[in-house]
C-alpha positions in Angstrom: -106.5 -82.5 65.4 -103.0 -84.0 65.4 -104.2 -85.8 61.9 -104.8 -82.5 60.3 -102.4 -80.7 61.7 -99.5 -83.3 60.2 -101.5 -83.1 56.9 -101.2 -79.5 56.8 -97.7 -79.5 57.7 -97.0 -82.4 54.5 -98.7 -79.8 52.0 -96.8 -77.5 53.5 -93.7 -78.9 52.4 -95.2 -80.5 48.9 -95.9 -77.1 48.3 -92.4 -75.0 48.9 -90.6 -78.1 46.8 -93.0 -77.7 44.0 -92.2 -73.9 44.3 -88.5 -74.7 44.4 -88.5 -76.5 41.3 -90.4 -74.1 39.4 -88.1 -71.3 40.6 -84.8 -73.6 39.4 -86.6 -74.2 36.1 -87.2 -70.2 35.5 -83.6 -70.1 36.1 -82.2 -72.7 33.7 -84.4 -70.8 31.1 -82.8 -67.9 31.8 -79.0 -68.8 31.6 -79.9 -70.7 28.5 -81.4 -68.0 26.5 -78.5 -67.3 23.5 -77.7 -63.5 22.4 -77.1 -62.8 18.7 -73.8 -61.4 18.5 -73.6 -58.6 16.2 -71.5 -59.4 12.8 -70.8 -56.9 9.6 -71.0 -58.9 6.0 -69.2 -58.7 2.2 -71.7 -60.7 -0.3 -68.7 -63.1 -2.2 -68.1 -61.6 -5.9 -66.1 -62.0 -8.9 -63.5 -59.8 -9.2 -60.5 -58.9 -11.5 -57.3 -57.8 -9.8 -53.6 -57.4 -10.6 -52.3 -60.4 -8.6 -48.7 -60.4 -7.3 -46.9 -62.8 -4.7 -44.3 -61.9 -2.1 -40.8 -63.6 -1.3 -38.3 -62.3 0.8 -34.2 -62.6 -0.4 -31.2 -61.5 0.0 -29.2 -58.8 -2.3 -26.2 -60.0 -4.0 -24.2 -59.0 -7.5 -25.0 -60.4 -10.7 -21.1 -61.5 -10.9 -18.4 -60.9 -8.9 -15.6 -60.7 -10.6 -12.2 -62.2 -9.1 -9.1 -60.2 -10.6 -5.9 -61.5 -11.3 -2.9 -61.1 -13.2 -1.1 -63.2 -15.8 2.5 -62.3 -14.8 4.1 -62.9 -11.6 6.5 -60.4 -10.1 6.9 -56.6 -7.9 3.5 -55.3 -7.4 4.8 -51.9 -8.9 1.7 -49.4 -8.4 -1.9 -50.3 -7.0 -4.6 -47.2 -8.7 -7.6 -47.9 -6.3 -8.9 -48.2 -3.3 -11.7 -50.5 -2.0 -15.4 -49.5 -2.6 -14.1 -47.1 -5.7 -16.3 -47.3 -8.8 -14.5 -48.9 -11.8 -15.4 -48.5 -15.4 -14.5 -51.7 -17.8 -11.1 -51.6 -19.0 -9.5 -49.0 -16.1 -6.2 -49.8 -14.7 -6.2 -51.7 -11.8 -2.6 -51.9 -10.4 1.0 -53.2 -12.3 3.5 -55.7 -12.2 7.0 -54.0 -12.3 8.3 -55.1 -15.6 11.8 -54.8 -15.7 12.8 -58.1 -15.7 10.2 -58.8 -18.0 11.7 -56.4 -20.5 15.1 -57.8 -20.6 13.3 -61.0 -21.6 11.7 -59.2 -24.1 14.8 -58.3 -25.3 16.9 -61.3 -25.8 13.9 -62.7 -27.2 13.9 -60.0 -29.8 17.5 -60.3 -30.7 16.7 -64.3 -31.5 14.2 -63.1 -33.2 16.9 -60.9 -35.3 19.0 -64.1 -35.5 16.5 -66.4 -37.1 15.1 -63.9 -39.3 18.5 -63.2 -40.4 19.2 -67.1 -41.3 15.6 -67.7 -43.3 16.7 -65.1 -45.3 20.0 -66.6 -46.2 18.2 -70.0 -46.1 15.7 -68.6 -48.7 18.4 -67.0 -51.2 20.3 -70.4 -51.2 16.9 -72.5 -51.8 15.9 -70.0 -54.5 19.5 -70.7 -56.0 19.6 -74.3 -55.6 15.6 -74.2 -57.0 16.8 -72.4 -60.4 19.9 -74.6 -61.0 18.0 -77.8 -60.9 15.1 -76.8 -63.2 18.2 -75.7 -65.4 19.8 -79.6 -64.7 16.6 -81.5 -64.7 15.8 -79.8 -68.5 19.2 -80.4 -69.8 18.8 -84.3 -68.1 15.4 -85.0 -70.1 17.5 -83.4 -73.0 20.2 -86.0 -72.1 22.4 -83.4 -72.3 24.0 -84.1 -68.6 24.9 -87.1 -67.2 22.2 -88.4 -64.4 25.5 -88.4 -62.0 25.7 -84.4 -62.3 21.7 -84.1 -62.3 21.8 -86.4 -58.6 24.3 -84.1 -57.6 22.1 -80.5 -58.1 18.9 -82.5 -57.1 21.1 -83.3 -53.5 21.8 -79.8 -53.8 18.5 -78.4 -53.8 16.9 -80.8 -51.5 19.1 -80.0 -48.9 18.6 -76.4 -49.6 15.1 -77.0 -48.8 15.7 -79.0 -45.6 17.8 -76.3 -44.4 15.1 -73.3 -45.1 12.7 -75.3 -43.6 14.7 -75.6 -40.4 15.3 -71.8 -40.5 11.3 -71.2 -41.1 10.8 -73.3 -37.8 13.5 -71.5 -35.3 12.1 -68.3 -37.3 8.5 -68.7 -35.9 9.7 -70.5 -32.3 11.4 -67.0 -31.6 8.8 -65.0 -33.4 5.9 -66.8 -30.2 8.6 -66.6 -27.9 8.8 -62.6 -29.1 5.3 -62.5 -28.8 4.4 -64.1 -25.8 7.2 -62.7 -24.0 5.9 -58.8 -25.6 2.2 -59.6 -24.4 3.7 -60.5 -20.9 5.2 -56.8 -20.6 1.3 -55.5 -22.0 -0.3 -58.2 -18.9 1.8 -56.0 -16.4 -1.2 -53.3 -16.2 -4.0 -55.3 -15.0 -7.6 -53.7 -16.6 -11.2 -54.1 -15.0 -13.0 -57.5 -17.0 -16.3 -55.6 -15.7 -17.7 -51.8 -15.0 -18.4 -52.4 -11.3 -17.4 -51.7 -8.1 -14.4 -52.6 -5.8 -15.5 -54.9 -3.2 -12.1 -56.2 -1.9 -8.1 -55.7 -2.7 -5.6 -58.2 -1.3 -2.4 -56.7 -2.7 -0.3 -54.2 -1.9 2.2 -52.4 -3.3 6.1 -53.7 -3.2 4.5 -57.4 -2.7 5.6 -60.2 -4.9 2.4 -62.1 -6.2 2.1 -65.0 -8.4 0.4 -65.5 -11.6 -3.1 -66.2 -11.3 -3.4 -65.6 -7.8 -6.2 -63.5 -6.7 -6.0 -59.5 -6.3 -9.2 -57.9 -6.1 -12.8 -58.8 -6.6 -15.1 -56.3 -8.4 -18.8 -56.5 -8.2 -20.8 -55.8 -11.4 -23.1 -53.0 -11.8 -26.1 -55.4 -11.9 -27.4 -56.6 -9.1 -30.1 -59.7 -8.1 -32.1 -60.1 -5.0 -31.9 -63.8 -4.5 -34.9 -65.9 -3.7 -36.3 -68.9 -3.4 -39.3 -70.6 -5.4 -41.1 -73.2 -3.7 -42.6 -75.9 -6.0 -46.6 -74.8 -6.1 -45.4 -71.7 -7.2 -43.3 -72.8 -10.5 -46.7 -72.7 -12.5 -47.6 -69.0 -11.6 -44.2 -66.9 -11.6 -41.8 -67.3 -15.2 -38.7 -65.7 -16.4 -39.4 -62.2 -17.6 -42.0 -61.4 -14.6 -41.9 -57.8 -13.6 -41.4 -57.5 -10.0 -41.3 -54.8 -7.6 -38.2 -54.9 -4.8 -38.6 -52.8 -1.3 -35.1 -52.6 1.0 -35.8 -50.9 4.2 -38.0 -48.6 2.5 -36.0 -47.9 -0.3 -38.1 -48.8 -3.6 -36.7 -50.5 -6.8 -38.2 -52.1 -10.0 -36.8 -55.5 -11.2 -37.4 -58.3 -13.9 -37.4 -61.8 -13.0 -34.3 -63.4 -14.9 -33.2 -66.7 -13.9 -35.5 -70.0 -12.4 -32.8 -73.0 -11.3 -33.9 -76.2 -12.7 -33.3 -78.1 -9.7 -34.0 -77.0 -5.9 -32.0 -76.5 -3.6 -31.5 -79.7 -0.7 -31.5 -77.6 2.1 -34.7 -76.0 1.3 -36.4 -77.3 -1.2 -37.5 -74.2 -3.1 -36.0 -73.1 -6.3 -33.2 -70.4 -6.9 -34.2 -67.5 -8.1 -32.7 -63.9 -9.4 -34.5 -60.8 -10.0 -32.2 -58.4 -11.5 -32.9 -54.7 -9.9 -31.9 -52.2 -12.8 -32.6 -48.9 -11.5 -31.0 -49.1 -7.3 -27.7 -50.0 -5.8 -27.7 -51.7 -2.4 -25.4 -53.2 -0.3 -24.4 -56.7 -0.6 -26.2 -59.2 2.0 -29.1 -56.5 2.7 -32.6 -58.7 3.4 -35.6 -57.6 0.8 -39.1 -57.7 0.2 -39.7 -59.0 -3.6 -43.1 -59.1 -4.9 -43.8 -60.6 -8.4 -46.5 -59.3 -10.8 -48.8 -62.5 -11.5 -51.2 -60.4 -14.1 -54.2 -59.6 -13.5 -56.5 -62.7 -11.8 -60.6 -62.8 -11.5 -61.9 -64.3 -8.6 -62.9 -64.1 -4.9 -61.3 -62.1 -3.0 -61.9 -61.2 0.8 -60.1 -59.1 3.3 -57.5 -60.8 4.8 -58.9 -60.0 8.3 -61.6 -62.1 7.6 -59.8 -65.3 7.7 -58.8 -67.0 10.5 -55.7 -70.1 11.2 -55.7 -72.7 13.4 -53.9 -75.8 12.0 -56.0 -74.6 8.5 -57.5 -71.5 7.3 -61.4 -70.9 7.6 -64.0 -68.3 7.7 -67.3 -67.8 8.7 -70.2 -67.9 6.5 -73.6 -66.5 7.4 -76.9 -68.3 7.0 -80.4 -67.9 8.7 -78.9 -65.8 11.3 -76.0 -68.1 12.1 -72.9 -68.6 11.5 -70.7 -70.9 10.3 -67.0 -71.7 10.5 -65.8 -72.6 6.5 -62.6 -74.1 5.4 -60.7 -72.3 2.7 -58.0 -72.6 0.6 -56.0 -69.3 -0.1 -54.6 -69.1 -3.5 -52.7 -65.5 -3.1 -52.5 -62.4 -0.8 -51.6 -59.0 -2.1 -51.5 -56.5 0.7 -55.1 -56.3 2.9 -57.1 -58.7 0.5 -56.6 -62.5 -0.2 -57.4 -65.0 -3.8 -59.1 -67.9 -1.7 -61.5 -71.3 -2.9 -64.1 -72.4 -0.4 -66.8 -70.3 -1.1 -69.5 -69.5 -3.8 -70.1 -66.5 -5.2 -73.2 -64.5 -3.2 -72.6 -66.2 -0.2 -72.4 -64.0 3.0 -69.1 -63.7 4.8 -68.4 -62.1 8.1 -65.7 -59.3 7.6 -66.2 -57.9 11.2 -67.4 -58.8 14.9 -66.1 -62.2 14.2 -64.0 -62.6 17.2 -66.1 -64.2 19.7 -67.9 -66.4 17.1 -68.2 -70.3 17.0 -69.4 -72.7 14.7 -73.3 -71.9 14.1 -73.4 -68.9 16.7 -76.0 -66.8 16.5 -75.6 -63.7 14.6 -77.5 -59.9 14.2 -76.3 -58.6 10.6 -75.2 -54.8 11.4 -74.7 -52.2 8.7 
C-alpha cells in the first residue's frame, strides 16, 4: 500500500509540472502575438511643381551713401533732419563762404592782371611778327644788311617769349579763378543719391574739414542679404525672382548679385536680392524664398519624413513596414522634392509614430 501510495503521489506531481509548463507555454504565445498597427498611404508619383528654396537674411541698403564736403570752414546752415526723405540733388547743409569769396576775389583781379598783360604781350608780338616778315623779305632781297635783319629777328623772338610767358600766368590765374569760383559753388552740399537720411554728424556753427564725413544717406533700393551655400550655386542664378516676407509684411524681389568667393566665417556665398516694391528698416531679419521653376518629381508631405542623424521614411510592403533612407532635394511649404524611392511605391503619410523597421501594418482609408 505504501508502494502505490508514493506512486500515486509521483504522478501527482509529474502531472501539475506538465500542467505548469503547458500553462507558461499558452502564455508566451500570448505576449508574443504582434498587432498590426494601423497606417494611412500616398502611392509615390511624378509630379510637376513650381519649386522654390528658402534662406533667411538680413535687410540692408543697396548703398549707403557717406556725404561730405569739398571745402572746409563755418558750417553755415544744416536743411535736414535725420530719417528725412531726400531727392538726388537737394541741399544738404552749407559752408559759410565768406572767406572763400574774398579768395574768389583776389583771384579774379589776377585774373584781370594777366589778361591785361597777354593782351599787351599779343599786340607787341603781332608788331614784332609783321616787322620781321617786312626785314626777312627785304634780307633775301639783300636790300638790308643781315646785322639789322638779326636785330628785328631778336626783336620778334623775344616778343614771342614774352607772350608766351603772359599766356602761362594768364591760364595759372584763370584755374586758380576757377577752382577757387567752384569752391564757393562746393559750399552747398547736394544729395549724390535719392534716399533717405540715416545719420547727421554736423551741426550748425561747427568747423569741419574737407572730406570729413557729414551725413550718410541710404538709397532707395534695398537688399535682403543672404547667404548661398555651395550645393545650392547650381539651382538659384542672378535674375531669380524671389518672394521676401518681414514679420508678415510681403515684398517681391529679383535676385541681383552671387559673390564669387564665400565668405570664411561661413562658407556660404553672399548674396543680394533687391526688394523693389517695400521699405524696411535697416537690420530687420527676413524670410527670402527663391523661385527654382517649375521641377517634376516625387514629392511627399513633409510629415512623412522622419530625422535622426539622416532622413528616412517608411515604405509599405506585404503588410509591413519599412524604414527607407532618403535624400531631400527641396521643401516648399507642407511638401518636400526627395530621392530614395520609386515611383508606385507605398509610403506611410499617417499613423507612423509608433512604427519600427518591418512592423506590422493595417492599411486604413
Amino acid at each position: 500500500m505504501k508502494v502505490n501510495l508514493k506512486r500515486g503521489i509521483a504522478a501527482i506531481l509529474i502531472l501539475v509540472i506538465l500542467l505548469s509548463f503547458s500553462g507558461c507555454a499558452k502564455a508566451d504565445t500570448i505576449v508574443t502575438e504582434e498587432r498590426a498597427k494601423a497606417v494611412k498611404v500616398q502611392t509615390a508619383a511624378l509630379t510637376a511643381k513650381n519649386n522654390t528654396i528658402l534662406y533667411i537674411g538680413t535687410v540692408d541698403a543697396k548703398e549707403l551713401t557717406n556725404i561730405s564736403s569739398k571745402v572746409g570752414g563755418k558750417v553755415k546752415a544744416v536743411y535736414v533732419e535725420k530719417g528725412d526723405y531726400v531727392e538726388k540733388g537737394s541741399k544738404l547743409f552749407e559752408i559759410d563762404g565768406t572767406d572763400l569769396k574774398f579768395q574768389v576775389d583776389a583771384a579774379k583781379a589776377q585774373l584781370d592782371a594777366a589778361n591785361l598783360n597777354i593782351v599787351k604781350a599779343k599786340d607787341s608780338l603781332d608788331y614784332s611778327q609783321n616787322l620781321y616778315n617786312q626785314m626777312k623779305d627785304l634780307y633775301d632781297s639783300n636790300s638790308i644788311s643781315k646785322d639789322q635783319y638779326d636785330q628785328v629777328k631778336l626783336q620778334f623772338d623775344t616778343a614771342s617769349t614774352t607772350y608766351n610767358q603772359a599766356a602761362a600766368q594768364y591760364n595759372a590765374a584763370k584755374a586758380d579763378y576757377d577752382y577757387k569760383k567752384s569752391m564757393i559753388e562746393d559750399t552747398v552740399v547736394v544729395a549724390d543719391v535719392s534716399g533717405r537720411i540715416v545719420s547727421i554728424d554736423i551741426s550748425e556753427n561747427e568747423r569741419i574739414g574737407a572730406g570729413g564725413g557729414a551725413m550718410t544717406v541710404r538709397s532707395d533700393i534695398q537688399v535682403i542679404n543672404i547667404g548661398i551655400p555651395q550645393g545650392d550655386l547650381k539651382k538659384v542664378a542672378v535674375g531669380a525672382r524671389a518672394v521676401v516676407d518681414v514679420d508678415g509684411e510681403i515684398g517681391e524681389g529679383i535676385l541681383t548679385y552671387i559673390s564669387e568667393a564665400p565668405d570664411r566665417a561661413t562658407r556660404t556665398y553672399n548674396a543680394e536680392v533687391e526688394v523693389s516694391d517695400k521699405t524696411f528698416r535697416l537690420g530687420m531679419i527676413g524670410k527670402v524664398k527663391i523661385d527654382l521653376g517649375e521641377e517634376k518629381g516625387i514629392w511627399i508631405p513633409v510629415t512623412s519624413i522622419f530625422a535622426n542623424g539622416e532622413d528616412y521614411v517608411y515604405i509599405i510592403n506585404d503588410s509591413r513596414a519599412f524604414k527607407r533612407t532618403i535624400e531631400i532635394l527641396a521643401i516648399d511649404n507642407e511638401v518636400a522634392l526627395i530621392k530614395g524611392i520609386e515611383v508606385g511605391e507605398q509610403l506611410a503619410i499617417s499613423g507612423m509614430k509608433n512604427l519600427n523597421d518591418g512592423s506590422k501594418v493595417n492599411v486604413v482609408e
